[in-house]
C-alpha positions in Angstrom: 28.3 -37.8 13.6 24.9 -37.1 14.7 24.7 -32.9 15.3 21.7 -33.1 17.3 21.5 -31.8 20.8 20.1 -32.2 23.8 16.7 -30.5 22.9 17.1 -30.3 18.7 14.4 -28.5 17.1 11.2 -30.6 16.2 10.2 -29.1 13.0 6.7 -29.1 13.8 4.5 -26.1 13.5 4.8 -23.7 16.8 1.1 -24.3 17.8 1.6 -23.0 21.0 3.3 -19.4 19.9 1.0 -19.4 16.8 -1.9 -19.5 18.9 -0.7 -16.6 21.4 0.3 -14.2 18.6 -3.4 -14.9 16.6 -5.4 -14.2 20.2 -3.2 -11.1 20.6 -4.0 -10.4 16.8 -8.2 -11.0 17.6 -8.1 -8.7 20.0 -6.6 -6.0 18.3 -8.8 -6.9 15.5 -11.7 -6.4 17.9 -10.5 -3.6 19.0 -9.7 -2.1 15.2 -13.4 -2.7 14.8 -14.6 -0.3 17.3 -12.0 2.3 17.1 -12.5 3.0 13.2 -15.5 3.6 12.9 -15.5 5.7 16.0 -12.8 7.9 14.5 -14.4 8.3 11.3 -17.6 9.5 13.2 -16.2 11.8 15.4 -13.9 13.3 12.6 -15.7 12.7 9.3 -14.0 11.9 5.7 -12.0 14.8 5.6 -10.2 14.5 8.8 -9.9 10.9 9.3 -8.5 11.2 5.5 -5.7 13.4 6.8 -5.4 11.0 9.5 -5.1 8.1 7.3 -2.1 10.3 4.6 -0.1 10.8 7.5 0.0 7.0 9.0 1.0 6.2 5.0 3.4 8.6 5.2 5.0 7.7 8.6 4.6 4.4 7.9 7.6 4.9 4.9 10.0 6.4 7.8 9.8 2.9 9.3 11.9 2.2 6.5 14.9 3.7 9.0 14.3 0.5 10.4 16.5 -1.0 7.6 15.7 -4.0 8.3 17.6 -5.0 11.6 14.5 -6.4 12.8 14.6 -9.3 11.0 18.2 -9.7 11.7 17.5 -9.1 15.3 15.1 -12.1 14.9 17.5 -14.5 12.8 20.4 -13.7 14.9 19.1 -14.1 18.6 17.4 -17.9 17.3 20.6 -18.8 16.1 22.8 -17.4 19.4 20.4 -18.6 21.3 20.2 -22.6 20.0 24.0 -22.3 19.7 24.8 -20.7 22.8 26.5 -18.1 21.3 25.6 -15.5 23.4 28.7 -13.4 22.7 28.2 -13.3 18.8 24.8 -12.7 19.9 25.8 -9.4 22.2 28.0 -7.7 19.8 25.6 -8.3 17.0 22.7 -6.6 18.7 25.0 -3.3 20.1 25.6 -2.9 16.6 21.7 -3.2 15.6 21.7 -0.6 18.5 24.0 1.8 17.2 22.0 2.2 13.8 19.2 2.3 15.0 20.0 5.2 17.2 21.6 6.9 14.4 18.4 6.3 12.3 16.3 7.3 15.0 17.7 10.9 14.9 17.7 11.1 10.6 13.9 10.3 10.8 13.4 13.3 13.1 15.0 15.2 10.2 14.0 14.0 7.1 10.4 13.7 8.4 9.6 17.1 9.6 10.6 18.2 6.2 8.3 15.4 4.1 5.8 16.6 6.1 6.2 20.2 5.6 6.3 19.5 2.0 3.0 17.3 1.9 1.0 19.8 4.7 2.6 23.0 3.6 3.4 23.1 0.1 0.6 21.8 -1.4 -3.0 22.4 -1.3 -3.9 19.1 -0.2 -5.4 19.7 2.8 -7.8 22.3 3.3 -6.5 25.4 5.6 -8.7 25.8 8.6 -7.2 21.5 9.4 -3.6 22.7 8.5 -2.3 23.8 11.6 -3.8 20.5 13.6 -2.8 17.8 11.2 1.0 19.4 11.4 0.8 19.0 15.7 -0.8 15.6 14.8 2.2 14.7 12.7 4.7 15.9 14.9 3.9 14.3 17.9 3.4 11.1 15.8 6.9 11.9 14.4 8.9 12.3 17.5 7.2 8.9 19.0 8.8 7.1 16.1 12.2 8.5 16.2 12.1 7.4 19.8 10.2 3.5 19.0 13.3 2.9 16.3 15.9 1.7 19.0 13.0 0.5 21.1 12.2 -2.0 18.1 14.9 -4.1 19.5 13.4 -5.4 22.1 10.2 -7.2 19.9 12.2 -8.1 17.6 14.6 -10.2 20.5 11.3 -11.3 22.2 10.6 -13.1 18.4 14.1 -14.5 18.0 13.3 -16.4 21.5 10.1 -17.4 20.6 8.5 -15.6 23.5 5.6 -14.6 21.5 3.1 -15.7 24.3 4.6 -12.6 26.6 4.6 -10.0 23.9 1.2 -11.0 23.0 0.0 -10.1 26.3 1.7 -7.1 27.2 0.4 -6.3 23.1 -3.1 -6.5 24.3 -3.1 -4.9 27.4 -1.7 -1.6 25.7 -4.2 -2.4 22.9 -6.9 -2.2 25.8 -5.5 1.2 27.1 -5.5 2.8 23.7 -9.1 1.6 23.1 -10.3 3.3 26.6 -7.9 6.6 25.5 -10.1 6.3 21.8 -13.6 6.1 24.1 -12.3 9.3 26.1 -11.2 11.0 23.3 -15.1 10.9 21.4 -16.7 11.6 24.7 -14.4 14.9 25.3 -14.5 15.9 21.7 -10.8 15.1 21.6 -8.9 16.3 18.5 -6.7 14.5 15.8 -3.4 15.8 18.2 -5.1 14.2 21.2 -5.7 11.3 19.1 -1.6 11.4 18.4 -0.9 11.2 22.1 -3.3 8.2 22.6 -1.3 6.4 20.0 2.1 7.7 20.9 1.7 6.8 25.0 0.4 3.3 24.8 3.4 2.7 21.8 6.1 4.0 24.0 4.6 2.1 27.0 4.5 -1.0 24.9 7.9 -1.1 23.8 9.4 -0.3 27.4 7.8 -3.2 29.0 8.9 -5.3 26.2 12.7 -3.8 27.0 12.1 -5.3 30.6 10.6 -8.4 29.9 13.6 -9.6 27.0 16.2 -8.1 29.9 14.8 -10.6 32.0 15.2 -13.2 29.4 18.7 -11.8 28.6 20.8 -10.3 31.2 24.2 -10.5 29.5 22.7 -8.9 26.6 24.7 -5.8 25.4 22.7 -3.4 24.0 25.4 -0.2 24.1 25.6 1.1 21.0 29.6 2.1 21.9 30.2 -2.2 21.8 29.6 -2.6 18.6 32.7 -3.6 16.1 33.4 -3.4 12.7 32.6 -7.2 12.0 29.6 -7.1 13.5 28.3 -4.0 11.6 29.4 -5.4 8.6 27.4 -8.8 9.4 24.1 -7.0 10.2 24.7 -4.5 6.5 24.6 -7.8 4.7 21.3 -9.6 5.9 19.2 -6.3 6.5 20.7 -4.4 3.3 18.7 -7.1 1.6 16.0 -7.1 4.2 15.1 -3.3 3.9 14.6 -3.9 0.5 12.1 -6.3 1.4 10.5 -3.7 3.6 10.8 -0.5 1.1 9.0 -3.0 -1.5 5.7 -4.0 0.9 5.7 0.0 2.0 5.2 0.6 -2.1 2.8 -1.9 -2.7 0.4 -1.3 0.5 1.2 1.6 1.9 1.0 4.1 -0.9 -2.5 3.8 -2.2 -3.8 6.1 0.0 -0.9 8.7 -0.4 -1.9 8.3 -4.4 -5.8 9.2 -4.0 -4.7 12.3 -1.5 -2.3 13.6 -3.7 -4.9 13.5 -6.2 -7.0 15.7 -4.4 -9.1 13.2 -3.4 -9.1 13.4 0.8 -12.7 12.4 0.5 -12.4 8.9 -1.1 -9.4 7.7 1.0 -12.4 6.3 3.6 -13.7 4.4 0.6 -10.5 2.9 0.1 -9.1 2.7 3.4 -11.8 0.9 5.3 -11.9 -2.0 2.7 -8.4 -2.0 2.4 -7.8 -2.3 6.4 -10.5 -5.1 6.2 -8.4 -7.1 3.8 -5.5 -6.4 5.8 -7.2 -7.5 8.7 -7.8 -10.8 7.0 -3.9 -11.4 6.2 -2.7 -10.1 9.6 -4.6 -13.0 11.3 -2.6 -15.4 9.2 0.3 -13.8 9.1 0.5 -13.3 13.3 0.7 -17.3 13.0 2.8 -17.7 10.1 5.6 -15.0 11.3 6.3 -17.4 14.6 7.9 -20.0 11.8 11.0 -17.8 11.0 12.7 -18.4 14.4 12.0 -22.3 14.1 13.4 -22.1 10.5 16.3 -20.5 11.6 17.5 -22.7 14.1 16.2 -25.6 12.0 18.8 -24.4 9.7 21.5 -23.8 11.7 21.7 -27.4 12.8 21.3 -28.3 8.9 17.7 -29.9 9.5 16.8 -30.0 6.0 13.9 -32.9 6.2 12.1 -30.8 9.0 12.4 -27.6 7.0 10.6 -29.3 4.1 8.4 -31.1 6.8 7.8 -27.5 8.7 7.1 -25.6 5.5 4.6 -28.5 3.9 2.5 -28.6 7.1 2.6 -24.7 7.9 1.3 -24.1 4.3 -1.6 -26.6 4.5 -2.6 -24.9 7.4 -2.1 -21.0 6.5 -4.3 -22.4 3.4 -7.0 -24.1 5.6 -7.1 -20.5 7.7 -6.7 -18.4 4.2 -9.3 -19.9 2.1 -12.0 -19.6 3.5 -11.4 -16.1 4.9 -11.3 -15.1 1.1 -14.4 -16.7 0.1 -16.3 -14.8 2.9 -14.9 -11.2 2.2 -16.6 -12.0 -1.8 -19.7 -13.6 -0.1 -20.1 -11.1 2.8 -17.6 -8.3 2.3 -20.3 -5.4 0.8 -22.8 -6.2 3.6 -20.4 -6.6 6.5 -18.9 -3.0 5.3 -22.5 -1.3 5.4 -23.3 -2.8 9.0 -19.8 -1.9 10.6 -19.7 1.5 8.7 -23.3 1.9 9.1 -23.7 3.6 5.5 -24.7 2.0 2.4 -22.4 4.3 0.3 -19.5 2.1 1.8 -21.1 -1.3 0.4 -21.8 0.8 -3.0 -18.6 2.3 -3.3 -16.2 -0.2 -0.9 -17.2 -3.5 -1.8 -15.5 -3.4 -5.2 -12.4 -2.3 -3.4 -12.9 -5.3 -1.1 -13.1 -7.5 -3.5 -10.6 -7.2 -5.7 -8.0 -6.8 -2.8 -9.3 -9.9 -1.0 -8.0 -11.7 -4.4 -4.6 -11.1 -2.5 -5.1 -12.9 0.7 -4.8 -16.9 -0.1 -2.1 -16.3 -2.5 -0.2 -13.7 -0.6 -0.4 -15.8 2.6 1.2 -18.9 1.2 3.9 -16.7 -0.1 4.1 -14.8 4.0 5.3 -19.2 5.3 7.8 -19.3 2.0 9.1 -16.1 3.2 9.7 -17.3 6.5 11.7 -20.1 5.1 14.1 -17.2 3.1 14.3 -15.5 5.9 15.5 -18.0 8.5 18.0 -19.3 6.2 19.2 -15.3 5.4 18.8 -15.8 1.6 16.4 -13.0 0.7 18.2 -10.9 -1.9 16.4 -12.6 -4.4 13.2 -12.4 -2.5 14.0 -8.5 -1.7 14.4 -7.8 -5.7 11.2 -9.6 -6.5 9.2 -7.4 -4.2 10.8 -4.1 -5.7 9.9 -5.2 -8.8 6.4 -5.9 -7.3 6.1 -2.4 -6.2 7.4 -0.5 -8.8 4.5 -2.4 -10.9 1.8 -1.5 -8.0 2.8 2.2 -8.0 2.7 2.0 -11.7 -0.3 0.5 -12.5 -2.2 2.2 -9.5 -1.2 5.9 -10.9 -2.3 4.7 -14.3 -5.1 3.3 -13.6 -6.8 5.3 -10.8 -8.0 8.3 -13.1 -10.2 5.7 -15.2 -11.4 3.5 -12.5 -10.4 5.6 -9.9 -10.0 3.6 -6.2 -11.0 0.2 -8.0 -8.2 1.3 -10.1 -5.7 1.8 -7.5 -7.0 -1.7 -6.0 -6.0 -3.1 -9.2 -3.0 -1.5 -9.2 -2.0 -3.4 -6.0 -3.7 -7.0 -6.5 -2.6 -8.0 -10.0 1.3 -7.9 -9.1 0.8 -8.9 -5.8 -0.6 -12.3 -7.2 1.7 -12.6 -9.4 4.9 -12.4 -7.7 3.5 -14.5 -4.7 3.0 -17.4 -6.8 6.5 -17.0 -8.0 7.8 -16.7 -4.7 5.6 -20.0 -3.5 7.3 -21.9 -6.5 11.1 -20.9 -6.2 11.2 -21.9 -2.5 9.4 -25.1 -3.7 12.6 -25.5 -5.6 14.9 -24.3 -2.8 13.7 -26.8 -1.1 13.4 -29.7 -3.6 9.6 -30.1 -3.6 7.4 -30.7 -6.6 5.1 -28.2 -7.6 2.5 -30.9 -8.0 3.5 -32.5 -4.7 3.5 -29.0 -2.9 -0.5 -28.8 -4.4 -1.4 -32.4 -3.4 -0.4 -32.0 0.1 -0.4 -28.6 1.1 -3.7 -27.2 -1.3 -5.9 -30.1 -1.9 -7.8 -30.6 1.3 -8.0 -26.9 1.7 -9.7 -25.6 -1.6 -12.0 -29.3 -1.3 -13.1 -28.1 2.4 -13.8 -24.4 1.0 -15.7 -25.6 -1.6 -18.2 -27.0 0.5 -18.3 -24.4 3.4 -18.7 -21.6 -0.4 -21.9 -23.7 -1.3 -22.9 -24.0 2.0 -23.0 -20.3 2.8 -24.0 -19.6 -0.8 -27.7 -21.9 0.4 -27.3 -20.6 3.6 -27.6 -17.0 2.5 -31.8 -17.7 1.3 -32.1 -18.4 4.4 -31.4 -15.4 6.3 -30.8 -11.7 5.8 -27.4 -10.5 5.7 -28.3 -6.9 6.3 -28.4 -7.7 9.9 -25.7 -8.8 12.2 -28.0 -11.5 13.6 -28.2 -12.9 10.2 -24.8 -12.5 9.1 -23.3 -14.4 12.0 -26.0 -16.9 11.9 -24.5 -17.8 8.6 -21.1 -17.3 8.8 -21.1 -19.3 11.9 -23.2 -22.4 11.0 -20.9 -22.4 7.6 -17.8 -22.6 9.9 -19.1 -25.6 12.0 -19.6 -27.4 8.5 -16.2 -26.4 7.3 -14.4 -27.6 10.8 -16.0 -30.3 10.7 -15.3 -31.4 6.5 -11.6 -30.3 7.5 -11.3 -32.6 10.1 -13.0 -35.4 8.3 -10.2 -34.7 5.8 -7.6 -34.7 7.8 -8.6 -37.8 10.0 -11.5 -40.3 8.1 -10.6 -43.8 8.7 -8.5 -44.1 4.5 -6.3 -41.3 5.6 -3.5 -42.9 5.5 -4.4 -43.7 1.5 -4.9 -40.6 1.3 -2.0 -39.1 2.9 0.2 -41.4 0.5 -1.8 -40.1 -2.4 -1.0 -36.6 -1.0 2.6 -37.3 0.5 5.8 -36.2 -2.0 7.4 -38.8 -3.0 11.0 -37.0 -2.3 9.9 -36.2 1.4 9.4 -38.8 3.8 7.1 -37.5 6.6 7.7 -39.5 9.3 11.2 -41.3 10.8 12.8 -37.7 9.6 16.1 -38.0 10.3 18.7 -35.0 10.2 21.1 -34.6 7.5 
């Protein structure tokens, strides 16, 4: 009996929705550019260090999340290919109803971390005390209030409607980066700062509420509908989910909560600016790679297995063709482009060894993001969520060890070596979920990429006698004639007149690429 219907699933890579969610991601990027260094002008090492501790605090009470999201976005792709729209409804009044609930233990439970951090200890110097603690709380109460608002996003994935919430992403994005500009020009202080980031959030997140009620009027979102089945449905996936999310809080959240607590308020820009750089890097790929779990859930809720393998194959190439050379520039150009966009040669001293080793992270760890996908679409992430607690408990480990000999290039071990580690593990098991060969998975999803980045590398490697890289003219001269010549190689590669000998060399020989066929 053949279970397709009329409009099955294609299993091919969401170019479309991966291509709205990476412009929304460049244009917060651009804005991230401006804004930090701007704050850490304006407010110097000490302040925006207090800054910083607080986001990595608060950033551990999105915990209280507990993983509904990514229920929310497994659920609504599966009601929504099935037409299940009544599963669907009681499933997301339940997500409601903990999430309200959570909402109001964060307001708790964080007012008194904070205390404890701010208050108890001597961590922050007195005369900042009393405006880092208004800072906190405002930044506190917005996310008890975003918590049930997270619904909406999260629904807006499950549809795939990531075109719409990159938009109404960037216009707020825009707003916050003209409330940053006042802000400077008035003098502003780290509270008005708060109320910037606190106003365009909430604004965000209500539009979004609009746009998926549009999308889904019968959707019932009142807590009081939810049922015991239902509850006990959304425990199970984001019981294992939130341990997911408790585990990449750990591993990259928690670096700059180590250095503070050491008394070290001064060096968390040192750390922090390369870190968000690296991050930067990941979040590009990952804004494209994160529009694959929808598609893998539906895919395997009509038991598509062939396009799953298809779908994973092809978004790995591609995550590695965007990855790799990303990597290769932040060892190449990382120290320089940190002195130009900082403007202080203490941060290409001090950062670029940060940078470095982190950005050992980003190829590795992004391959691992599109085998994540495929665990979470399917709903089998316990093993998955264990791995990255094991992951973290290393990284918190090793980084506490290690940071009072090296000090933040010890902390930035701390974080890389298990982080590499475990990704490649995770790369290989879902290799085996999904009955692929290791050495097929290299051949067809690794080879073209690392033989195109090897070229563009020695390319910018020449390209670097020829023009200075302590100026932004000469840094984007080279940079961007290195990308024309890798575009160009990675197209040759994919399309040269023998590619189909070399697509036969590359194809595995337990997955036929074309004439898929569902199971």
């Amino acid at each position: 009996m053949n279970k397709e219907v009329e409009s099955p699933p294609t299993g091919r890579f969401p170019w479309w929705q991966a291509a709205a969610n990476t412009g929304a991601f460049f244009a917060q990027l651009a804005a991230a550019f401006v804004i930090a260094p701007m704050l850490l002008r304006h407010f110097g090492p000490d302040r925006y260090g207090a800054w910083s501790l607080v986001e990595s605090i608060l950033a551990y009470l999105t915990l209280f999340d507990l993983g509904i999201s990514a229920t929310i976005v497994r659920n609504v792709a599966r009601g929504h290919a099935t037409q299940d729209h009544s599963l669907l409804s009681r499933l997301t009044a339940a997500c409601a109803l903990v999430f309200t609930v959570a909402g109001l233990i964060v307001t708790g439970v964080g007012a008194t971390v904070l205390a404890l951090v701010l208050h108890t200890h001597d961590k922050v110097p007195g005369p900042m005390k009393s405006e880092v603690w208004s800072m906190s709380l405002v930044l506190l109460g917005t996310l008890s209030v975003q918590l049930p608002l997270s619904i909406f996003p999260a629904a807006l994935d499950g549809l795939g409607r990531f075109a719409q919430k990159a938009l109404i992403r960037t216009g707020f994005l825009m707003m916050r980066l003209v409330g940053v500009a006042w802000l400077v020009r008035f003098e502003g202080s780290l509270v008005t700062l708060a109320w910037v980031f606190s106003l365009t959030t909430l604004g965000e997140s209500l539009t979004m509420a609009w746009i998926t009620r549009r999308h889904l009027p019968s959707l019932t979102l009142a807590p009081w509908h939810a049922d015991r089945e239902a509850l006990r449905q959304v425990r199970g996936y984001s019981g294992d989910a939130l341990l997911a999310m408790i585990a990449g809080r750990i591993s990259f959240k928690t670096d700059a909560i180590v250095i503070g607590l050491c008394g070290q308020l001064n060096l968390i820009p040192f750390f922090d600016m390369p870190a968000r750089l690296a991050e930067y890097a990941k979040n590009l790929i990952r804004s494209a790679t994160t529009t694959l779990t929808p598609t893998f859930s539906a895919l395997d809720a009509k038991g598509y297995q062939n396009r799953m393998r298809e779908l994973f194959l092809a978004g790995s190439r591609y995550t590695a063709y965007l990855a790799l050379p990303i990597q290769a520039g932040l060892f190449l150009f990382g120290g320089g482009f940190l002195e130009l966009w900082l403007g202080d040669p203490e941060y290409r001293r001090r950062g670029a060894p940060v940078l470095w080793i982190l950005a050992g992270t980003v190829s590795i760890g992004m391959l691992q993001s599109v085998a994540a996908r495929v665990l979470y679409g399917v709903g089998k992430i316990r093993g998955f969520a264990r791995l990255m607690c094991l992951e973290a408990l290393i990284n918190l480990s090793l980084s506490l060890l290690l940071f009072p000999v090296w000090d933040i290039r010890g902390v930035a071990l701390g974080t890389m070596i298990p982080n590499v580690l475990m990704s490649a593990w995770i790369v290989i098991r879902v290799c085996q979920h999904l009955d692929i060969r290791d050495s097929d998975y290299v051949r067809t999803a690794l080879l073209r990429p690392i033989l195109a980045t090897i070229i563009v590398t020695v390319c910018w490697t020449y390209l670097r006698t020829l023009w200075p890289t302590h100026t932004w003219a000469g840094l984007i001269q080279i940079i961007s004639r290195g990308m024309v010549v890798y575009l160009l190689v990675s197209l040759g590669l994919e399309m040269i007149p023998g590619r189909q000998l070399f697509r036969r060399l590359a194809r595995p020989r337990s997955l036929p690429l074309s004439h898929v066929t569902p199971e």
